[in-house]
KOLKELO-493524 format. One line per field, with one value per residue (C-alpha): x negated, y negated, z negated; residue in three letters. Coordinates in nm, 2 decimals, decimal comma. Layout:
BEGIN
east: [X	...]
north: [Y	...]
up: [Z	...]
residuo: [ALA	...]
This chain:
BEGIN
east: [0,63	0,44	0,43	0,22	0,34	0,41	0,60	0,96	1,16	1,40	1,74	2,04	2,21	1,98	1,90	1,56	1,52	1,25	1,16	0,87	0,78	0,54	0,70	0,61	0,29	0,13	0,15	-0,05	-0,25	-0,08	-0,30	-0,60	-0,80	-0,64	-0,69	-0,46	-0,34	-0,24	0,02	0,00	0,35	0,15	-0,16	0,10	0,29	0,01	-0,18	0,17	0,15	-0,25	-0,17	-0,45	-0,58	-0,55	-0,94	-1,04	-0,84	-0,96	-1,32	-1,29	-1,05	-1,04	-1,21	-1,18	-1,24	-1,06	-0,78	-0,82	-0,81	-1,09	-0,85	-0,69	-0,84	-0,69	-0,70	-0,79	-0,75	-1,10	-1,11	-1,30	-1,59	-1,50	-1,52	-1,17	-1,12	-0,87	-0,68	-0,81	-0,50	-0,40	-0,41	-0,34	-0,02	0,10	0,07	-0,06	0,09	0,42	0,65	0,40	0,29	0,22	0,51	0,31	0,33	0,72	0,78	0,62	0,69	0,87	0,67	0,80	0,67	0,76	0,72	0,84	0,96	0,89	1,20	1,09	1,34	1,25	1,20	1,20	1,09	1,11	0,90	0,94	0,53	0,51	0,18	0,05	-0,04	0,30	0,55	0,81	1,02	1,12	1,33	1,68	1,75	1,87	1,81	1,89	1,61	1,82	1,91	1,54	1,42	1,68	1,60	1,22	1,25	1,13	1,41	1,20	0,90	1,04	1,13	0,78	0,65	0,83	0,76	0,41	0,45	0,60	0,25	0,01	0,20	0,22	0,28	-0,07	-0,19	-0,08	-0,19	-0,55	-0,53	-0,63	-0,93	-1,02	-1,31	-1,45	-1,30	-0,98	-1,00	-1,10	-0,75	-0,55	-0,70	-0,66	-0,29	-0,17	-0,37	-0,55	-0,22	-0,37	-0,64	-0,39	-0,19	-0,49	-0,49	-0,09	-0,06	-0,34	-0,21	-0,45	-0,27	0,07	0,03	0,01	0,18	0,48	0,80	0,93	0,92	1,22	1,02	0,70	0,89	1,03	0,72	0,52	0,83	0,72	0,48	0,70	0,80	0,43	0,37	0,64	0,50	0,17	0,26	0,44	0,14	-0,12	0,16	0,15	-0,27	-0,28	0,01	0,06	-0,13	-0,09	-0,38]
north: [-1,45	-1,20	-0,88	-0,55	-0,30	-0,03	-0,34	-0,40	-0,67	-0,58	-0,80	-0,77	-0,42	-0,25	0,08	0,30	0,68	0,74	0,92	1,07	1,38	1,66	1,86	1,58	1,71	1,37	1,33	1,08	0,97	0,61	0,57	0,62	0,32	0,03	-0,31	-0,33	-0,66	-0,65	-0,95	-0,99	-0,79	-0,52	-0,55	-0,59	-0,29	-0,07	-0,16	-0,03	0,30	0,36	0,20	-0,01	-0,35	-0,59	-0,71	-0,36	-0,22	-0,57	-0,46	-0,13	-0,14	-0,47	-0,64	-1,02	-1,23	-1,61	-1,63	-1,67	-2,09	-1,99	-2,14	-1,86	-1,58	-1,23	-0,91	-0,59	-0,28	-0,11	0,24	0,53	0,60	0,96	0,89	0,81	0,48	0,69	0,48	0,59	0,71	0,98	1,30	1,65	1,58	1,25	0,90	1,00	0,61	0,68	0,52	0,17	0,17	-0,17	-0,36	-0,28	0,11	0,06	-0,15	0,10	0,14	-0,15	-0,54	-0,82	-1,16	-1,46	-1,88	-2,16	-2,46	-2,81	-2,84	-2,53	-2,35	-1,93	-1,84	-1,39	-1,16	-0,80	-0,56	-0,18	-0,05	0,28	0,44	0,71	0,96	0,91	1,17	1,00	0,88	1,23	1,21	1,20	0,98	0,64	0,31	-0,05	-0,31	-0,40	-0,02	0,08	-0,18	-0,08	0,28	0,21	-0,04	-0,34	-0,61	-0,72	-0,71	-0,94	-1,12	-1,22	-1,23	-1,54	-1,73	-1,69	-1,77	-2,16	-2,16	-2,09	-2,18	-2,54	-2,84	-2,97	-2,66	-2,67	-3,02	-2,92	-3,16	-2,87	-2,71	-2,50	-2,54	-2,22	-2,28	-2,32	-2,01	-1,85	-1,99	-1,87	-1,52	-1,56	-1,67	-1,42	-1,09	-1,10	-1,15	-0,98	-1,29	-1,51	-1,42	-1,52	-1,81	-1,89	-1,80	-2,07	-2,35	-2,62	-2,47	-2,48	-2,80	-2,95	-2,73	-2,59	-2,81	-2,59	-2,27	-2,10	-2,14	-2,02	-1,76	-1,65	-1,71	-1,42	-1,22	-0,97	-0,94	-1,08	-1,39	-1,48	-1,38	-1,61	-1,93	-1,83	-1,94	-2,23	-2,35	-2,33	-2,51	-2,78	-2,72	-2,79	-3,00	-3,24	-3,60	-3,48	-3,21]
up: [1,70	1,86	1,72	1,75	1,95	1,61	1,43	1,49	1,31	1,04	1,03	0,88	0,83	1,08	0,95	1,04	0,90	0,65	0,39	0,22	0,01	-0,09	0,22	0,51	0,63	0,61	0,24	0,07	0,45	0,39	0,01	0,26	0,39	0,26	0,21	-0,07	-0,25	-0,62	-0,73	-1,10	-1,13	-1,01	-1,24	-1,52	-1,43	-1,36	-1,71	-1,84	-1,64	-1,78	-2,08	-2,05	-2,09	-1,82	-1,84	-1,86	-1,56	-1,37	-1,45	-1,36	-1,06	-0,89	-0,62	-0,61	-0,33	-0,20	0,00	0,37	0,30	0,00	-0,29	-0,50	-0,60	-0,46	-0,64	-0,41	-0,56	-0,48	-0,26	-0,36	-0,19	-0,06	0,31	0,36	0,13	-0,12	-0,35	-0,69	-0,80	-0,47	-0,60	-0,40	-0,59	-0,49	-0,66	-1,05	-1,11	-0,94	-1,17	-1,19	-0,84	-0,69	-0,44	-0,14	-0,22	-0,28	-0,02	0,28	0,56	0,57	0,52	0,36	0,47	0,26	0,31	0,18	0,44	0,40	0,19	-0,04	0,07	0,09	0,41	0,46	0,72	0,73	0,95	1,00	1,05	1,22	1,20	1,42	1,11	0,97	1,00	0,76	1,05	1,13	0,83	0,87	0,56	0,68	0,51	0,54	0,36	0,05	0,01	0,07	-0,20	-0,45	-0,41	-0,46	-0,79	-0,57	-0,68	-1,00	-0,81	-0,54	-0,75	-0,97	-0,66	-0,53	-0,80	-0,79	-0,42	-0,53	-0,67	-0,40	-0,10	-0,30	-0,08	-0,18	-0,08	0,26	0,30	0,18	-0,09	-0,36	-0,43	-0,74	-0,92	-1,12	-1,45	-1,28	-1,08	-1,43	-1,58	-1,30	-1,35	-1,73	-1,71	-1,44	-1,45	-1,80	-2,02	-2,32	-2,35	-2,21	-2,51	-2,74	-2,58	-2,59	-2,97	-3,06	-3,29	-3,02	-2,75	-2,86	-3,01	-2,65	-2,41	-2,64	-2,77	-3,03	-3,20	-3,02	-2,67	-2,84	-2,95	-2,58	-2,42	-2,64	-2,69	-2,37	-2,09	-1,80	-2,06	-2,09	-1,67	-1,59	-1,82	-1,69	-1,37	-1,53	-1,68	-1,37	-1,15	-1,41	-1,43	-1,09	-1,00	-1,24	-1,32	-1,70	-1,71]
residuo: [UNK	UNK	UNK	UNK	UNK	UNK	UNK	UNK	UNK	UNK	UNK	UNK	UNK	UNK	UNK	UNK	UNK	UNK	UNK	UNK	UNK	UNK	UNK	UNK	UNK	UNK	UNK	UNK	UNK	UNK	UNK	UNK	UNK	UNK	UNK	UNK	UNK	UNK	UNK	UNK	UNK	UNK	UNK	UNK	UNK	UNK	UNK	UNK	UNK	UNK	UNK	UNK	UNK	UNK	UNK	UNK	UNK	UNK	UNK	UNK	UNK	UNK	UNK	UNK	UNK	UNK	UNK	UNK	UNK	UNK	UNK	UNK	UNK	UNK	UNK	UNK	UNK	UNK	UNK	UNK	UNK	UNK	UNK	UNK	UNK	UNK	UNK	UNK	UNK	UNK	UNK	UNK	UNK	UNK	UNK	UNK	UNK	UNK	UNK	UNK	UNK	UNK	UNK	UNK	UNK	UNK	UNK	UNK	UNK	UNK	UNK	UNK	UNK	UNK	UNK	UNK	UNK	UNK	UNK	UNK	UNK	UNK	UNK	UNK	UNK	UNK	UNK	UNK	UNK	UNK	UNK	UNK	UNK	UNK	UNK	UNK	UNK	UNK	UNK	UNK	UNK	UNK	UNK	UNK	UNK	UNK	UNK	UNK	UNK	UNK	UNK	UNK	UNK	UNK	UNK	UNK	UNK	UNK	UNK	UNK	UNK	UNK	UNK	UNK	UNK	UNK	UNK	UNK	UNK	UNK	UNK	UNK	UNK	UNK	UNK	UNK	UNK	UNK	UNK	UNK	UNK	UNK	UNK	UNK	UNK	UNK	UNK	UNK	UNK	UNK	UNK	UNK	UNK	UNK	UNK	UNK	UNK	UNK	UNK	UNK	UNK	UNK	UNK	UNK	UNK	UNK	UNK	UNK	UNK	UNK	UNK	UNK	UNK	UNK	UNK	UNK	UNK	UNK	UNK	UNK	UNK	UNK	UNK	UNK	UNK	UNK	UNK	UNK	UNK	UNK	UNK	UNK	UNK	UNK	UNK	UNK	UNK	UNK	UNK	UNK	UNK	UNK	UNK	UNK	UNK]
């Protein structure tokens, strides 16, 4: 694969120097013009950070347009109009979401690409991105991947993340047997970025009636946000995938 001249490949224990602080002189220049994808981890997370409702931070904060094959729905977090495309949360100060900042933020400046093969088997690529404005690489803190995500508090969202990808990387999907109509768009929304209606939806008698065996799972399911994320996708797989629904 051919890569761009600032990208290098990441393997193994290969280690790069980064590091970034208030003293770089580039500070906050990479939460500048972005085309920034929110996963529902993130969405959760963040709503955590501003302690506030999913459908309120969706309405407020998101842009949502189709994937590149016009199935899924994707989540951009929308730029301020200052000139510059600022992510609304960059302050003078830094990140004023630090601690529930989305994977991308955590992850720079190092990409992580992820497929499924034609046996669903996870397939991984790492990238190192060097920008021209940044000045992190003058750092002489050294890192490998798996120490850089464990520093940044990326293992969990990794994780979420790859089981949403079993979702829309589906092998209908890459076949283009599946398209979504607009309700089903609406559910997918519903079930992975608007957990407080999901919720609702989850704790009604009609709906558990046909989608939940017995009180313990009901029980598991609503007991936090991640439980209900991960049924969520659970529940659109089987929406989607399944002669049942």
């Amino acid at each position: 694969m051919q890569l761009p001249d600032n990208v290098t490949r990441l393997c193994g224990q290969k280690r790069f120097s980064f590091g970034c602080h208030p003293g770089v002189s580039c500070f906050t220049e990479c939460c500048r013009e972005l085309d920034l994808v929110l996963t529902p981890y993130d969405v959760l997370r963040l709503c955590r950070e501003l302690r506030m409702k999913p459908a309120e931070f969706i309405e407020r904060y998101v842009v949502e347009e189709l994937d590149e094959k016009g199935i899924f729905p994707v989540l951009y977090l929308g730029m301020v109009d200052d000139g510059r495309a600022s992510c609304p949360f960059v302050s003078g100060d830094g990140c004023t979401v630090y601690n529930g900042r989305p994977g991308a933020c955590r992850a720079y400046p190092v990409g992580r690409g992820t497929t499924l093969d034609k046996n669903g088997r996870k397939q991984e690529l790492y990238i190192l991105v060097r920008e021209d404005h940044c000045r992190g690489f003058d750092e002489p803190e050294t890192h490998t991947v798996a120490e850089w995500f464990a520093d940044q508090g990326l293992v969990e969202y990794n994780k979420i993340n790859d089981e949403v990808l079993a979702l829309v990387q589906h092998e209908q999907v890459g076949k283009g047997l599946q398209r979504l109509t607009r309700e089903q768009k609406d559910k997918y929304i519903l079930a992975l970025y608007k957990l407080d209606e999901f919720r609702e939806m989850v704790s009604s008698p009609a709906f558990q009636e046909e989608f939940m065996a017995n009180e313990k799972e009901r029980e598991a399911i609503l007991a936090d946000e991640l439980s209900l994320l991960r049924f969520g996708i659970r529940w659109i797989m089987e929406l989607l995938f399944t002669e049942k629904v």
